[in-house]
N, C-alpha and C positions, 0 to 999 in steps of 0.2 A: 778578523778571524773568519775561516769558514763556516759553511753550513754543512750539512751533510744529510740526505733524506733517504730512508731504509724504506725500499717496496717489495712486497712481498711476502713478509716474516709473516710466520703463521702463530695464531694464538695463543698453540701451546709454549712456543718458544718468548712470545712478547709478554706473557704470563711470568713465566719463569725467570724472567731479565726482571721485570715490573714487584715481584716477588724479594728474588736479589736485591734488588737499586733498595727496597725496606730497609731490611734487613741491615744492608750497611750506611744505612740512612744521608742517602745520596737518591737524584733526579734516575726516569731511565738515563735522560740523555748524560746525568754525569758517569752513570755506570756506567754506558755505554763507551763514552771515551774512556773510561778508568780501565774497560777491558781491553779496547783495541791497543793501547799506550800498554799493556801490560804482555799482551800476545807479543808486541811488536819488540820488545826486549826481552822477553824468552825466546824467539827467534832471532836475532843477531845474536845470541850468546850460543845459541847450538849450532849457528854458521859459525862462530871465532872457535867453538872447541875443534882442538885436535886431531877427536876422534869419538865414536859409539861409547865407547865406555868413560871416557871424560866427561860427555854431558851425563850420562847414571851419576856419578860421583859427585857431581855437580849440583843434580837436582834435588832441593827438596827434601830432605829424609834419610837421605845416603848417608853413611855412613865410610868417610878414609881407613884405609889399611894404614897398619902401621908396618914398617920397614921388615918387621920378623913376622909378619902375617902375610906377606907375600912373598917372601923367602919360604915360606912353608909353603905355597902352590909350585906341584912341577911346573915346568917351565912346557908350555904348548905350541908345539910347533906347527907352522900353517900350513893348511893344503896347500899341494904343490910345492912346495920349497922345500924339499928333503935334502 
């Protein structure tokens, strides 16, 4: 396995990481993989979506229309293409 050594980070933020890693009662360093492992797959997923509003619907909290919920929004046609 590798190693990986973080220069620089300033205290407020190694605080805040060292706070965290508590809380979910985990190492900095396991937090610290637990986040990069976690960034690193919320970004290939908003590289594979489709498009801006795929990843909204996607992320977190969103809420899907339902077929007659988007049937009720006009239809928005894009700049330029008239």
């Amino acid at each position: 396995m590798a190693n990986l050594q973080i220069k620089g980070i300033d205290n407020e933020l190694y605080n805040e990481l060292k706070k965290i890693a508590a809380e979910e009662i985990r190492s900095v360093s396991q937090q610290t993989v637990f986040l990069v492992k976690d960034y690193i797959a919320i970004r290939q997923k908003i590289r594979g979506a489709k498009n801006r509003g795929q990843v909204l619907l996607d992320s977190p909290g969103s809420r899907k229309m339902t077929e007659n919920q988007r049937r009720s929004f006009p239809k928005l046609e894009r700049r330029g293409k008239m």
